[in-house]
C-alpha positions as CSV (number, residue, x, y, z in Angstrom):
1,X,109.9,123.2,59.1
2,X,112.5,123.4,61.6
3,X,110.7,125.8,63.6
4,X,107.8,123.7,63.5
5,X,110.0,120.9,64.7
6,X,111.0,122.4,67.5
7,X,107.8,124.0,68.6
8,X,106.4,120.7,68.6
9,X,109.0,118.8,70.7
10,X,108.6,121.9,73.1
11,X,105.0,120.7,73.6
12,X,105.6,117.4,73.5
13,X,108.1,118.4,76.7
14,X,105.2,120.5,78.2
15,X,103.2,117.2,78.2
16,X,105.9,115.1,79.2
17,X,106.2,117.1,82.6
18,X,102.9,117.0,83.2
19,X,102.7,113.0,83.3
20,X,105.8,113.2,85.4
21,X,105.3,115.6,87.5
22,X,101.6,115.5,88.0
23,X,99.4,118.1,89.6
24,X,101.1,121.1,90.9
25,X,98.3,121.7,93.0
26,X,99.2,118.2,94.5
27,X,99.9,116.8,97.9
28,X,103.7,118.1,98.2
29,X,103.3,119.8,95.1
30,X,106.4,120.8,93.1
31,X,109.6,120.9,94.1
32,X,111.6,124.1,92.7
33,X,113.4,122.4,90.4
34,X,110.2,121.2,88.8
35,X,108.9,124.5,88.9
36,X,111.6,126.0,87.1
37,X,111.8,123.2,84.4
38,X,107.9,123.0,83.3
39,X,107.7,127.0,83.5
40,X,111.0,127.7,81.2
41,X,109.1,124.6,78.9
42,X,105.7,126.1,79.1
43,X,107.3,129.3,78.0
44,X,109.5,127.9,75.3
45,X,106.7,126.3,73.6
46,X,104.6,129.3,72.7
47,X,107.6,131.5,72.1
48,X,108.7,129.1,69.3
49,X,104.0,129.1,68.4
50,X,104.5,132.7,67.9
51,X,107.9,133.1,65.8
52,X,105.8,130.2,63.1
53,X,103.5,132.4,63.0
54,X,105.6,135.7,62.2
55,X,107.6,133.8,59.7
56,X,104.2,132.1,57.9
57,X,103.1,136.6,58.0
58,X,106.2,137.6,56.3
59,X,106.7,134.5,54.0
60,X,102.7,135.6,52.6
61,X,103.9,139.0,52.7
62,X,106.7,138.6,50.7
63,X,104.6,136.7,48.5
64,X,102.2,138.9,48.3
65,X,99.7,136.2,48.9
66,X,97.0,136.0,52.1
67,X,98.3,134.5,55.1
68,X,96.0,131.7,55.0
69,X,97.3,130.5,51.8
70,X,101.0,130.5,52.3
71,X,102.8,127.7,53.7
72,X,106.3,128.3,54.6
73,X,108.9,126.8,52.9
């Protein structure tokens, strides 16, 4: 749950910046800083998307149960 936790508040971050910061694509666009904070957020968020989903794999593994059954614990 922790994991999910924090996968969530990265995405809640992504959309955060998005409000703030608007369009990219915007007159004056982003400055760098901007840049760099929505880009290490954007990649956070799945990073921590993919490492839920290798620990719900090995938790059914381990289980021996399909994947779409096992919750993690």
């Amino acid at each position: 749950m922790e994991k999910q936790r924090a996968a969530d508040e990265a995405h809640t971050q992504v959309q955060a910046l998005q409000v703030e910061y608007g369009r990219p694509t915007q007159e004056n666009g982003w400055t760098d800083e901007q840049t760099t904070a929505y880009d290490t957020a954007w990649t956070t968020w799945p990073t921590l998307a993919a490492e839920i989903q290798a620990a719900v794999t090995e938790h059914a593994k381990t289980e021996g149960e399909a994947r779409y059954k096992s919750r993690p614990r």
